[in-house]
N, C-alpha and C positions, 0 to 999 in steps of 0.2 A: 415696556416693549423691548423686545431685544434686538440688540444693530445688527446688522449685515457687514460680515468681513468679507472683506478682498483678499482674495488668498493668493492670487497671481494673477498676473499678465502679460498680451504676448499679440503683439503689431501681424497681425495678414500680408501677405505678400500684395495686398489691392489696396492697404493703409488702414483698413478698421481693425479696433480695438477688440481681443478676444480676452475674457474677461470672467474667471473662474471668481466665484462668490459661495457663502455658507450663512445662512439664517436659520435660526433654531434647530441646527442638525438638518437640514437641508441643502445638497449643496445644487447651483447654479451655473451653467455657463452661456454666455450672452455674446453676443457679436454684433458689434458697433451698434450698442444700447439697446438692441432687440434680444428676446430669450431665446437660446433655441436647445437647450436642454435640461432638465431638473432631476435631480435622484427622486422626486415625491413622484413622479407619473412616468411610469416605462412600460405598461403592461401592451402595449400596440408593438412595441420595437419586441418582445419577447413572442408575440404574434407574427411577427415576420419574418421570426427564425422557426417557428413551430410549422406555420404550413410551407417554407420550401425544405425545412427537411421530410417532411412528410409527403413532400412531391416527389424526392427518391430515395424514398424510403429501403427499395427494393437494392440499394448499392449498398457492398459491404466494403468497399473503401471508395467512399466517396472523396473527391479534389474541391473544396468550398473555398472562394472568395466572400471576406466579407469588406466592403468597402464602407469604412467611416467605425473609428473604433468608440465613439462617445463615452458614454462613462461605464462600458463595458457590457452593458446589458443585454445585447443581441447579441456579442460572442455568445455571453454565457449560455442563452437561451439555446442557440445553435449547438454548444457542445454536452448538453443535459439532452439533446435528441441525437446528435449522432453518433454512430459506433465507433468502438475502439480503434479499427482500423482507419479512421476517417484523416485527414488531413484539410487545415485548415488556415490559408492567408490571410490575416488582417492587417490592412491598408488605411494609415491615418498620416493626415497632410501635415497635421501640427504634432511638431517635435514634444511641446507640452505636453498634450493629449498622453500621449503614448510614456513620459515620464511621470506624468501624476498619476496614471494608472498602474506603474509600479510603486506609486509611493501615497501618498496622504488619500485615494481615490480605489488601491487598491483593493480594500472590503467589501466598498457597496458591491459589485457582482462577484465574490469568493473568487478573485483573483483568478480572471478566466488566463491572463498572459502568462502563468505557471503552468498550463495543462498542457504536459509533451506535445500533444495533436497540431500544436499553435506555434505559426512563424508569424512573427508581427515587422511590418514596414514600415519605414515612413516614408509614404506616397501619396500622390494623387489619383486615382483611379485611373483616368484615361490615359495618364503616362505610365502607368504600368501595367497595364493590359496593352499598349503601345511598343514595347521592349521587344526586339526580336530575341534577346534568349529566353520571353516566354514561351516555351512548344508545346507546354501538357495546358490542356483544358478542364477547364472545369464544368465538373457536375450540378455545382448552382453557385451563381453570383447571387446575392443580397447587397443592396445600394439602401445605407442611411445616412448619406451626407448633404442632404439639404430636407425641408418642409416639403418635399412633394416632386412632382417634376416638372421643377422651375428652379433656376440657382437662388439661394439664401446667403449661403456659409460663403462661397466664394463664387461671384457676379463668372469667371470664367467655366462654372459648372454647365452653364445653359446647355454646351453642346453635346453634354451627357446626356441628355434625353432628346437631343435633335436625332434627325433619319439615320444622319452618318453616324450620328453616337450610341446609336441601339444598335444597328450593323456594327459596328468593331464591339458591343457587347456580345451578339450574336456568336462573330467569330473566333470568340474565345469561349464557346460554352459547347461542350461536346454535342450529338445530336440527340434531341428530346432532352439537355439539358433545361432550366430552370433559372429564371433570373425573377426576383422580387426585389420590389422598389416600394420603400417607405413614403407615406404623402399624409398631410392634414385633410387633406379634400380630397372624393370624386372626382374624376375627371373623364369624359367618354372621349375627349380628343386626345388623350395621349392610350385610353385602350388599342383606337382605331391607330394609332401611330405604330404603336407594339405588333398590331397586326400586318401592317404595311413593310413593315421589316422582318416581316416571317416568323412571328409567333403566336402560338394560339392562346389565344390573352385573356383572361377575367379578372376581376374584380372582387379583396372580400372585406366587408365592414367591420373593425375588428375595436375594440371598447378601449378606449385611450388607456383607463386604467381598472385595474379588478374592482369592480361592480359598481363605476361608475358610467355616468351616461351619456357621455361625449365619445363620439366615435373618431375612426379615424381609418384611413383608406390602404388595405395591401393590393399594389396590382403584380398580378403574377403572367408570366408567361414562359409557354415552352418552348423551344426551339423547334421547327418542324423539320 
């Protein structure tokens, strides 16, 4: 049986251990001993950039936020659907993240942080949608930084899906823009919460991984 390498590590601003791993050509990252991403199963994160670009579709230079860069695989998704003119933020809180996806990380998605279209940050979502010298909005945010909409990665995420944290998403998304938000689960209390903050909200079941049987939840909503 072959071991499991630790490839790096890197302390959270709330004290748990973030903790990049590789098993037989698989690699891992886990947060304070729980998994919360793998190179073997992306095909749902690859669905959440398929249908909010095909929510506006109709923009030929669309402004895209995508918040949480993981191992790169919903940029990539994202910019394999959107046009050339498109412009695209990616926002990740760990300094690593964003280094090992120039470096030992950067194949598995063909190297989306090379594609001109791409300004990469290191940030937190709501502090950088927070920034008064943000003024241009965007045509779709995409939220993969935690399992759903409940914090995981970091215990201070929660207020990203509270009332106020769906308003300050709202007010940074043009009108009839598009916000999609990655989850392990269903959930019809945060559809109704989406809608309660002024968007027209649904839900779509989307296959964890190509032609596997484990599903997994995109909730989309438009700005009205």
């Amino acid at each position: 049986m072959k071991p499991t390498e630790t490839l790096a590590r890197e302390t959270t601003s709330e004290g748990d251990e973030l903790v990049l791993s590789r098993h037989d050509g698989t690699y891992s990252l886990s947060v304070g001993g729980q998994e919360l991403m793998t190179s073997r199963v992306h095909g749902s994160e690859e669905a959440l950039a398929r249908l909010a670009c095909e929510a506006i579709a109709e923009k030929k230079t669309p402004r895209v936020l995508v918040g949480g860069l993981g191992f790169g695989y919903t940029l990539r998704a994202a910019l394999d659907h959107l046009p050339r003119g498109a412009t695209v933020l990616v926002c990740e809180v760990f300094a690593s993240l964003l280094s090992w996806n120039r470096g030992l990380l950067a194949d598995l998605a063909g190297r989306p942080l090379e594609d001109r279209r791409v300004t990469a940050v290191r940030a937190d979502v709501q502090s950088l949608l927070d920034r008064r010298d943000n003024r241009e909005h965007f045509d779709a945010i995409l939220l993969d930084v935690d399992n759903g909409p409940q914090a995981f990665t970091l215990r201070s995420n929660d207020s990203l899906y509270s009332a106020e944290g769906l308003a300050r998403l709202s007010r940074n998304l043009v009108p009839r823009g598009v916000l999609a938000v990655w989850s392990s689960a269903p959930s019809p209390e945060f559809q109704r919460r989406l809608r309660k903050a002024g968007f027209e909200a649904w839900a779509e079941s989307v296959a964890t991984r190509r032609g596997g049987k484990r599903r997994d939840t995109i909730f989309l909503g438009r700005r009205r």
